[in-house]
N, C-alpha and C positions, 0 to 999 in steps of 0.2 A: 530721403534716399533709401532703397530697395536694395539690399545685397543680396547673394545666394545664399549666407548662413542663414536667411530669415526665411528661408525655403525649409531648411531643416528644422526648423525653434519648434514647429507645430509638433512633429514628427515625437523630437525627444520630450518635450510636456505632454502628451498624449502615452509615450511607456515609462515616465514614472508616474505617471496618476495612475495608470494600469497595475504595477509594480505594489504600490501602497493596495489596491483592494485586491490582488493576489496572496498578499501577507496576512491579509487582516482573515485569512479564511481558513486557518486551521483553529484560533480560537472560537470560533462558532460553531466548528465542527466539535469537541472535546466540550464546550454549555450545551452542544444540540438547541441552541438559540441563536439567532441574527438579526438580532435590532442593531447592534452595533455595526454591524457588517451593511445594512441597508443605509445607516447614515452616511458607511463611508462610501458605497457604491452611490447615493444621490449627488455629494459632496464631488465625486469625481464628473460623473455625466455633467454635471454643470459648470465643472472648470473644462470640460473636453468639447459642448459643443457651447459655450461663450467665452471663447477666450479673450477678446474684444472686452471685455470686463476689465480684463486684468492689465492689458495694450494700452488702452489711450484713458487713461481716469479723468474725471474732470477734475475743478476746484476743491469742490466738497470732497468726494471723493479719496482726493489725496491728503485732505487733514482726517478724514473717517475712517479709511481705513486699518492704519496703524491699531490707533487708538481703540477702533472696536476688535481686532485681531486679541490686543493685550487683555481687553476686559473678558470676552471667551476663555484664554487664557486661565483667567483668574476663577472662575464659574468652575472650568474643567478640573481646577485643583481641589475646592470645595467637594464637588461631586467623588472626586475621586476617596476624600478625608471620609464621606459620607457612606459609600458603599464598604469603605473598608471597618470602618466604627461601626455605623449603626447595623449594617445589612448583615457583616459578620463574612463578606464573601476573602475568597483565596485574596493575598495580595497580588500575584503574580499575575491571576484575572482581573483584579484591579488595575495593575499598571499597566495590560493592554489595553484595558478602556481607557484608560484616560491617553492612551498615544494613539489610538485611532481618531479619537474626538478632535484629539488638538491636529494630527494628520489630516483630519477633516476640515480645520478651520482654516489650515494652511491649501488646502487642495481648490477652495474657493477664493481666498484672497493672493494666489502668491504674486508676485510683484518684480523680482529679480532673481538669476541665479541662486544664489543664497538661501531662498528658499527654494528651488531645487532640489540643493542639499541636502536642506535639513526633510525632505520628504524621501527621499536616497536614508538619511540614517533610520528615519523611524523606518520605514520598510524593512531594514536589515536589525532593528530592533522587538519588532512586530513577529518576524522571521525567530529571531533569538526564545521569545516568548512562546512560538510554538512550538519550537524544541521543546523546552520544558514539560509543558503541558500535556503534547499531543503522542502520540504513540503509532498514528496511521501513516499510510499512504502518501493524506492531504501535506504534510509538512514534508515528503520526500518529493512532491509536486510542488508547492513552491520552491523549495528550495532548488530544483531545477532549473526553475525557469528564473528565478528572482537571481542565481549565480549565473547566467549570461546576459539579462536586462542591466543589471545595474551595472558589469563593467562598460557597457555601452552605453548606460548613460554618462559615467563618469566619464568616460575617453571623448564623450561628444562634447558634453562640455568644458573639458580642458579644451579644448579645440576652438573652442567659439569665443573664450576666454584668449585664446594666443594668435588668431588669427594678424597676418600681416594685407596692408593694402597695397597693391599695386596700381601706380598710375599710370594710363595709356592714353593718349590725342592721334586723334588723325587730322592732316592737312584735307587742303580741299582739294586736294591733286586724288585723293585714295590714298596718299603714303603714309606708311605708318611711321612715327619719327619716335626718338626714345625722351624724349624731355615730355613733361605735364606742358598740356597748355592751355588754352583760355576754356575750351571746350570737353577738356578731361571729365571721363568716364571712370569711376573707381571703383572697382569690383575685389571678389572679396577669394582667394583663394582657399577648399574647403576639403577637406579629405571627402570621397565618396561613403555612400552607407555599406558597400558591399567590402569595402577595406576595413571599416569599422569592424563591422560583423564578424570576419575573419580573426582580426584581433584581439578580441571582445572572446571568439571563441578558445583562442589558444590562451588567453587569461585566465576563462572558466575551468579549463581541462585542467591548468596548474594549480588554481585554488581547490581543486576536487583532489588533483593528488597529492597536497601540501595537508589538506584534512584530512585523507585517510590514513598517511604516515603515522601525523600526531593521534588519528584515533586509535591506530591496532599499536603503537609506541606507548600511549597514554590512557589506556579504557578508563572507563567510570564506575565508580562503587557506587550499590545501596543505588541502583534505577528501578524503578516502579514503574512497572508495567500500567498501563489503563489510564497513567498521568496522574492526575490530584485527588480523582473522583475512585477511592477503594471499593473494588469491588468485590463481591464474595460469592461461594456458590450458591444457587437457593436452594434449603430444604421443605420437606412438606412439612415439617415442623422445626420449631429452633433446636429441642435436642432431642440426636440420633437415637436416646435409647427407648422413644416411645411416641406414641400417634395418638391426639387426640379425635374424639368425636364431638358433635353436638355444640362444637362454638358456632356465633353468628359471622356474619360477614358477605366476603364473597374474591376467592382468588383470582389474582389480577395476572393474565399469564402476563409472562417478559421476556422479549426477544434477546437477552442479553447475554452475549458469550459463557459458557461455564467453564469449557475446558472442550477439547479436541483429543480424541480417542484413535488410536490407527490398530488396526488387525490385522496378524500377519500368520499366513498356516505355508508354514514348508517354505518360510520364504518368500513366499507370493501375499498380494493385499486380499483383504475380503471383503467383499462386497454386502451390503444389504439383499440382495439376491440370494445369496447363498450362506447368509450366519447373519441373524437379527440379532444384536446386543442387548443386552437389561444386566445396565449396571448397577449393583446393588449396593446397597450404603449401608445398612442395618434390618435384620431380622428380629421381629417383635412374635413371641409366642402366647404372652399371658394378657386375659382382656378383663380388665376389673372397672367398677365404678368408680369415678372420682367423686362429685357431687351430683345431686340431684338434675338429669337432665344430660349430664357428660360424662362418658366413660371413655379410658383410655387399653393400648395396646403398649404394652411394656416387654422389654425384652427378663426373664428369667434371674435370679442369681445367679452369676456366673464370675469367670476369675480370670484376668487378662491378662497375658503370659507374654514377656518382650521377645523379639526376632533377634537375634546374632546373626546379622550381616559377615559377611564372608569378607567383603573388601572391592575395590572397583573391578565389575568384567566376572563378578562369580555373582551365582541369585542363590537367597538366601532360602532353603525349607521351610515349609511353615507346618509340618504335619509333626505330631508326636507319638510315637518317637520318629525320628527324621528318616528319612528316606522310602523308595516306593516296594521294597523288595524284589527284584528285577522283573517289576512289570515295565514294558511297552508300553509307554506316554506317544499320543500322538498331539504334540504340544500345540497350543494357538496362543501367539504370542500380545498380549496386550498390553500398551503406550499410553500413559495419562499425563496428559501438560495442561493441568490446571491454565485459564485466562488472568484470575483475579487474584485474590491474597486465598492462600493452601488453607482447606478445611481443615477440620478438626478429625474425622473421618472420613477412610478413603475411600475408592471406589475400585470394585474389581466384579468381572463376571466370574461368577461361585461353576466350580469350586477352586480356589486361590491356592495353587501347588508350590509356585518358588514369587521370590520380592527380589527386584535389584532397583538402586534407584545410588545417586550421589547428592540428590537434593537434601536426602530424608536420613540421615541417622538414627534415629532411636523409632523404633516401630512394636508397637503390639498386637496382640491379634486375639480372637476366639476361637479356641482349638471345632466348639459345636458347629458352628456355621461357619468358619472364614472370613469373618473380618478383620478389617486392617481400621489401624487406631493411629494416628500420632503423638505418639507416647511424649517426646521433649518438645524441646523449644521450635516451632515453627518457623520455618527460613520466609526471611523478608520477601524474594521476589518469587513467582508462581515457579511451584514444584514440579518435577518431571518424574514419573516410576516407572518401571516395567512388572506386568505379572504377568505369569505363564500357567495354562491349567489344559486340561484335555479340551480337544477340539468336540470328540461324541465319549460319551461316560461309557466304561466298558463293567463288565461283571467283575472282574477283580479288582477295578479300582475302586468300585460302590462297596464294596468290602473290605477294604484298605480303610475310605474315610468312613464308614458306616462305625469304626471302635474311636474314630471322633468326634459322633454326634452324640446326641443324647434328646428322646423324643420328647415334643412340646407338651403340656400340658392339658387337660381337661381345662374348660371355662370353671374359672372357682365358682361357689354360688354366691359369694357375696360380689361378683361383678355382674349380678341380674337383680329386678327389681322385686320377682316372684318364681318362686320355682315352676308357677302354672306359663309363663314367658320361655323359660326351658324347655318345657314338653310342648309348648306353640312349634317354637325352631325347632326341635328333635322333630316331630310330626312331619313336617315343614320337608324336612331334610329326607326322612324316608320316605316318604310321596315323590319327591323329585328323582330321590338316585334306585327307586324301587328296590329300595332292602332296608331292612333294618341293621345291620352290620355286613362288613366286607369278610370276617371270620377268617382273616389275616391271608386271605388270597391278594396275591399282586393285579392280578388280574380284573378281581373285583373291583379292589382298591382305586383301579384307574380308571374302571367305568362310572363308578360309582361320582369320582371326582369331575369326570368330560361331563356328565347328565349335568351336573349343577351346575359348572360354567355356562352349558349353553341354554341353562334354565335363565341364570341374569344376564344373557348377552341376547335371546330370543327375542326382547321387544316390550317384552315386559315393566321392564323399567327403564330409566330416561335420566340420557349423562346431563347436569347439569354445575357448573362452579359456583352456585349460590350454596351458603351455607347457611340453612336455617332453623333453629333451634326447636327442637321436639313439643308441642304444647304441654303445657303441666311438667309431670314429673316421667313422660313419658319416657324410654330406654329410645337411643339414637338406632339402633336395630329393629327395634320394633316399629318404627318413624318409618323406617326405608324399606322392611320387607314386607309389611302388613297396611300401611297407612297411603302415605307419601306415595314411596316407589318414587325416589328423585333423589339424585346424588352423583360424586365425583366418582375420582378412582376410588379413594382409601374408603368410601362405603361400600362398593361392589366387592373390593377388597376380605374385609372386613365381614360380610354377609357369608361369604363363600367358606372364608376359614373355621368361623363358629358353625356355619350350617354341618361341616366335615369335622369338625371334634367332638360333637354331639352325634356324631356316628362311630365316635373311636378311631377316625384317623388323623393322625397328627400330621395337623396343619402350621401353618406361621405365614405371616403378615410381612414382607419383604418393603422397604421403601427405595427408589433410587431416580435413577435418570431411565427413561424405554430410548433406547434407538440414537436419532439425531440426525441432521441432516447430512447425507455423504455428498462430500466434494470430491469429482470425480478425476480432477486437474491433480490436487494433492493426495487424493486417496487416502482419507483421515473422512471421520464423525466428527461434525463440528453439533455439539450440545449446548442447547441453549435452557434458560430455566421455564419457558414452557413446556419441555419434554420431563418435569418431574412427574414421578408417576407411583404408582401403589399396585404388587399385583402378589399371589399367592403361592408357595411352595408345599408341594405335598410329598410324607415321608413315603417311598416305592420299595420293600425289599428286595434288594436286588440292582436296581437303579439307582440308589439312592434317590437323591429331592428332586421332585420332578417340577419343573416351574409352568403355574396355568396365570390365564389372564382373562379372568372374568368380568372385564368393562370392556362396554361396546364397542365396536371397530370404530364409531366416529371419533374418537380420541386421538386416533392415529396421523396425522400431518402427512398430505399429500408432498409426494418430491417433485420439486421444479423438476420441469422437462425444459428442451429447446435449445436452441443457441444464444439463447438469453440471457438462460439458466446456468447456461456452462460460462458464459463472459464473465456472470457472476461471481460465480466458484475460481475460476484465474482470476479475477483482482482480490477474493477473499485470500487465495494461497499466495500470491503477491505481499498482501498484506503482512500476512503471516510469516514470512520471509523477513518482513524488514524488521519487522519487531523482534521476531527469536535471532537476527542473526548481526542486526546494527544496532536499533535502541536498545537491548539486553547486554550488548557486550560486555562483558567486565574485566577483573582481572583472574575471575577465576576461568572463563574461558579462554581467555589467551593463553593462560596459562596448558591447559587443556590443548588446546592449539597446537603449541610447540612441543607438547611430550606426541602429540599423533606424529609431526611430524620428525621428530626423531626418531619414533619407533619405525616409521616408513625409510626414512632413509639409514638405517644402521646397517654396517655391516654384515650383523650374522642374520640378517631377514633369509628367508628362507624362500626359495627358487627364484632368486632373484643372485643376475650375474653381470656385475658391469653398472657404470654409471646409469646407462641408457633404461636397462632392465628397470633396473632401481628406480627411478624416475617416474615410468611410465605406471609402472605398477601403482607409488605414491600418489599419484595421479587419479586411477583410476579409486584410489580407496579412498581418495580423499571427498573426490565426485558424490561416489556413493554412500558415504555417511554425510555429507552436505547435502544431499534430496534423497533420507532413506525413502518417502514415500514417492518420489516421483516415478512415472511408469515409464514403461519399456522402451520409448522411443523419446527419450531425454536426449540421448545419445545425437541424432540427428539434426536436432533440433535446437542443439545445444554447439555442434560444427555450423550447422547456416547461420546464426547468429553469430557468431564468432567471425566467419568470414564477411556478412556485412556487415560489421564493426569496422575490419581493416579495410575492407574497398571504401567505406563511404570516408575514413580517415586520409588513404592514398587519395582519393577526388579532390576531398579538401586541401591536403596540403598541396598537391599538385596547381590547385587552382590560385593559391595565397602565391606561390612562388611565382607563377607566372605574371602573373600582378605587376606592372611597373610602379616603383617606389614614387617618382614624382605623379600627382595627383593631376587630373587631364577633365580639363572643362564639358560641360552639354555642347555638344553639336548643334549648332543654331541653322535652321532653314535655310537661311539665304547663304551660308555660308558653304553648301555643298556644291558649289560651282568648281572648286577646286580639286574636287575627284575628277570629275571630266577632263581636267588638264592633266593630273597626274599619271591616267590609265590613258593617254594618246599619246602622253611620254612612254610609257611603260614597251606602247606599243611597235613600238619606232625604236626599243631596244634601251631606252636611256630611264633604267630604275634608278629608287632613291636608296642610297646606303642603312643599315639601321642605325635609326636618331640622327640621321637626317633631316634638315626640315627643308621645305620648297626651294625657298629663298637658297640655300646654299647647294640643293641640286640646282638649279637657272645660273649658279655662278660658276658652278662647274665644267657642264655642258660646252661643247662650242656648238652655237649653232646662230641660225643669220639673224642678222641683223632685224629686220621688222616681227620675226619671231620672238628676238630675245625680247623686245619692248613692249612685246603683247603677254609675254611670259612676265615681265616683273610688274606689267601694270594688273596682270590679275592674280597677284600673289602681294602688291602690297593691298589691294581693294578686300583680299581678304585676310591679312591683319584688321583694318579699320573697321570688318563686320562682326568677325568673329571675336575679337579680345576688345575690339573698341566702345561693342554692344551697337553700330550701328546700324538703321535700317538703309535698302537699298532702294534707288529711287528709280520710277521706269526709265529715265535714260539711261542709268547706271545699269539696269537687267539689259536693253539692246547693246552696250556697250560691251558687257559680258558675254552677247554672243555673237556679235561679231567679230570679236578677237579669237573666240574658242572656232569658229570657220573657219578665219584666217590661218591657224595653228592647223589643224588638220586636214587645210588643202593646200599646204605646202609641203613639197616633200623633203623629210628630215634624212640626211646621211643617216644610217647603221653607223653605230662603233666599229672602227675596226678591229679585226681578232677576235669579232663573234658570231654567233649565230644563235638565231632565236630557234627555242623549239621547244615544243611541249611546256612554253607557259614560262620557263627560264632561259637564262643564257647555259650555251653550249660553250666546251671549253674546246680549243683545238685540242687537234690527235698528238701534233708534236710540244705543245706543251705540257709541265712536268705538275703535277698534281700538288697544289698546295702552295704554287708561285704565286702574287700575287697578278693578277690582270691588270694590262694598261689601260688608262681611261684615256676616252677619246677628247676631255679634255682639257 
């Protein structure tokens, strides 16, 4: 026997096999591997198009497959013992694999409801797992869609589980009678899917706002960004205070987040167009030999002096003695939000005027160059700082830090192999810059310096990221100016600065990040560790350090264009949203939270008059430190979304309400004969009441007598087709239409006390509005 629920069974085992390989997709994202995820996506397709497998088993069949379910089972537990003992992987990665596997063994044998279920919890345990793990998008994408699948699965199957039968017989007259009888039809009363859905939705809407209560009510401590897998930033070497040359290898770039950088001058963003970033991490000035074959770049003896932080909302001096003497700062404001676990050293564009930051307590710095240090204990989740420094260096300010530098050194001789290697480079260096010294003109100084850059950037030499070791006891300089001629940045680097000390201008060796990708949607440098780079600072008096880059333009990373390009960048600042603003949440921001918003709404806020004032204002500052970088037409864009939030809400609930509560069968074929009776009623003036059915409009009516018998014999004929499930036979179709002639070639009295018009009844002029009408009868 066929019911109608077995219309729907395909329907709901078709979205939770869907449901389970929607879950299982954020831990493949967070391994950047999908063996797992393929077993479950084959495991599904194969219980989606042979479900027949599962429906009718044979003999064997149903003693095999219990039995082989349990021993999978048993397998997946081992494996599971195995990956976590011998392999040494995360447990948490473990115990998704092993609930995908057995999810999987379930998606090919399930057998009854029950297992349903138990593919409903692993999905919503699958789901749990990538909480933990994942930090993107992909688990704010399931978790979407897995919070309206699964209460529709649950509410269909309670449904299919409590469904009642009703019994219907028809005689052989057409009448439909209320007793079962020899010939009963049993059909199966079944909520529709479109009352489901609706319900399913106003379930998901409450579990969405029952979690976010408990999450801004109850944040999380101690969350790690990135999930399980620590990430850190990449240096060009492991420590800041020096560069080596001349080891072998070959640097492997990596696309992998570093941290996001935003520029702000006057309050406006800055674009790569108009301000190119080079973040600098540490300045090396002295270049000595280590061993034979490799010499290093070391930063000076010098003496690291801590910052005195001011407090939240004040930036801390970093010049000594403090202050600028009232010169004119024309500030460009710099944003570092580290991605992964906070370096050891920070990054800032030179020269680093004031520090504000809440992540970072205890800070050091170098009065000579400006850098920043992390002097204490490192905060667990990625740090946030701000620094401020001039947007263009002016002459009183290059004389302000000029009594905080102190000029780099001559190359020692024992960081060369022979002094005849010195006067090679020195030779080397006046043929290029055509002088023998600059004789302390500025002017000079900076000619002197452009000639060499564009001596190693002219073609001459050839970027390459192998790193291979000088033959013999050769000098890594010697290798790349004289021999070779093949190298990264930190040799071009490195060539330029000794070729300009061996003229007497102090040079230094800079390491950091160049540039980075701009996102044009958030308006932030997104840096990744391919952008590490090596490039040179030369002393200018006057100018102070003037920063050259003498490695080839191929170095440089073309910027996406297109509409592609920019989709991309909206789902990266998407991204970035969820993580800085939902998986980071803790209680130090709520905390944070609730002093912005009492400082907004306090009384003594200032021009600010009245609840409304107050409000509105709140309002806007709240906006605006929630997308400080979003551009100027947030605003807009940010009311059309809002309002089709509430239209497509108002459609929906408009639509659920309208909904009649009892659930109303498919309209069957043959059973549409009964329209044509009702609209030749309609027509004749004699409508149906609402919730009304036929049978009780025909008992109402007075009308004649071979009318009314044509009237109840095609209103029981269609009980017995429509609720009885039966078909109609060709006498029965001529009989249907010769009663529906007969019906509308007689002519039926008008009600009295009405009048048809424009499609309803008309009320008399002397009757009093809201009486009720006589029926005719």
């Amino acid at each position: 026997m066929t019911t109608l629920a077995d219309r729907h069974d395909g329907v709901l085992d078709r979205l939770v096999l869907l449901a389970l390989a929607v879950a299982s997709l954020p831990l493949g994202v967070v391994e950047e591997r999908y063996h797992y995820q393929l077993i479950v996506a084959g495991a599904v397709l194969f219980g989606m198009w042979w479900p027949g497998f599962n429906k009718t088993p044979s003999g064997m069949s149903r003693w095999a497959a219990p039995r082989a379910q349990k021993l999978a089972a048993l397998v997946w537990v081992f494996w599971l013992l195995f990956e976590w003992g011998m392999l040494g992987r995360s447990e948490v990665v473990c115990l998704g694999h092993f609930v995908m596997l057995v999810g999987a063994t379930l998606a090919v044998g399930r057998r009854s409801a029950r297992d349903w279920a138990l593919l409903m919890i692993m999905s919503l345990l699958l789901l749990v797992i990538g909480a933990v793990l994942s930090s993107g998008l992909a688990f704010a994408g399931c978790l979407a869609v897995l919070l309206f699948f699964l209460p529709y699965c649950l509410m269909r199957l309670q449904c299919r589980r409590g469904v009642l039968p009703t019994p219907v017989s028809a005689g052989g007259d057409g009448q439909a009678s209320s007793g079962p009888g020899p010939d009963a039809v049993v059909y199966i009363k079944h909520p529709p899917l479109r009352g489901l859905a609706g319900v399913s939705l106003r379930a998901s809407l409450g579990m969405l706002l029952l979690g976010a209560g408990l999450f801004v009510s109850l944040p999380r401590s101690g969350t790690r960004l990135g999930g399980w897998r620590a990430q850190s930033a990449l240096a060009l070497t492991g420590d800041p205070s020096e560069l080596t040359l001349g080891d072998t290898g070959r640097i492997q770039p990596g696309d992998r987040p570093v941290m996001r950088v935003w520029l702000r001058h006057n309050g406006r963003a800055v674009g790569p167009d108009e301000y190119y970033p080079y973040l600098r991490r540490a300045a090396l000035d002295e270049y000595q030999k280590d061993y034979p074959g490799v010499c290093k770049w070391r930063t000076g003896k010098r003496r690291w002096m801590n910052v005195q932080q001011q407090g939240p909302g004040r930036a801390a001096g970093l010049l000594d003695p403090p202050g600028l003497g009232g010169i004119n700062v024309d500030w460009l404001e710099q944003t570092y939000e580290f991605v992964g676990a906070t370096p050891r050293s920070l990054y800032t564009i030179y020269p680093a005027l004031a520090f504000e930051s809440s992540d970072l307590s205890q800070i050091a710095r170098l009065p000579e160059d400006q850098s920043l240090m992390v002097s204490g204990t490192r905060p667990a989740r990625p740090a946030r700082y701000t620094v401020r420094g001039p947007f263009q260096m002016t002459p009183a300010l290059a004389a302000v830090l000029a009594r905080q530098s102190r000029e780099p050194l001559r190359p020692f001789d024992s960081g060369w192999e022979s002094a005849e290697l010195l006067d090679r480079v020195r030779r080397l260096a006046q043929q290029v810059a055509g002088m023998e010294s600059d004789g302390g003109d500025p002017q000079r100084r900076l000619l002197a310096a452009d000639r060499i850059s564009d001596h190693l950037t002219s073609g001459r030499y050839q970027y390459s990221l192998s790193k291979i070791a000088p033959p013999g006891n050769l000098e890594p300089m010697e290798d790349f100016l004289f021999r070779r001629r093949l190298g990264h940045c930190e040799y071009f680097a490195s060539a330029m600065a000794l070729m300009c000390q061996t003229l007497d201008i102090p040079a230094r060796v800079v390491t950091g990040f160049r540039g980075g990708e701009y996102n044009e949607v958030g308006q932030y440098y997104l840096v990744v560790e391919s952008d590490a780079h090596a490039w040179v600072e030369i002393y200018v008096p006057g100018e102070d350090w003037v920063l050259f880059d003498p490695t080839p333009p191929i170095f440089a990373r073309r910027p996406s264009e297109g509409w592609w390009a920019l989709l991309n960048q909206a789902m990266a600042f998407l991204e970035y949203q969820w993580v800085t603003r939902v998986v980071a949440f803790d209680a130090q921001q709520r905390v944070a939270v609730e002093i912005l918003v009492k400082s907004l709404l306090s009384e003594d806020a200032k021009e600010r008059t009245g609840f409304a004032g107050r409000f509105g204002s709140a309002l806007a500052t709240a906006v605006d430190r929630a997308l400080p970088a979003a551009p100027a037409w947030r605003w807009p864009v940010l009311g059309a979304g809002v309002l089709l939030l509430l239209a497509a809400a108002g459609v929906g609930m408009k639509a659920v309400c309208r909904r009649r509560s009892v659930p109303r069968f498919p309209r069957r074929a043959d059973a549409v004969f009964i329209d044509r009776l009702l609209k030749t009623l309609a027509r004749r003036g004699h409508r149906r009441r609402p919730a009304e059915t036929a049978r009780e409009l025909i008992a109402r009516l007075s009308l004649p007598e071979p009318v009314r018998r044509a009237c109840e014999s095609l209103v029981g004929l269609h009980h017995a087709v429509q609720f009885g499930r039966r078909s109609l036979t060709d006498d029965q179709r001529r009989q249907i239409g010769g009663w529906l002639r007969q019906i509308e070639g007689l002519g039926l009295a008008r009600p009295s006390g009405h009048q048809v018009g424009a499609g309803r009844l008309a009320t008399p002029a002397g009757e009093r509005r809201g009486r009720p009408l006589a029926s005719s009868g």
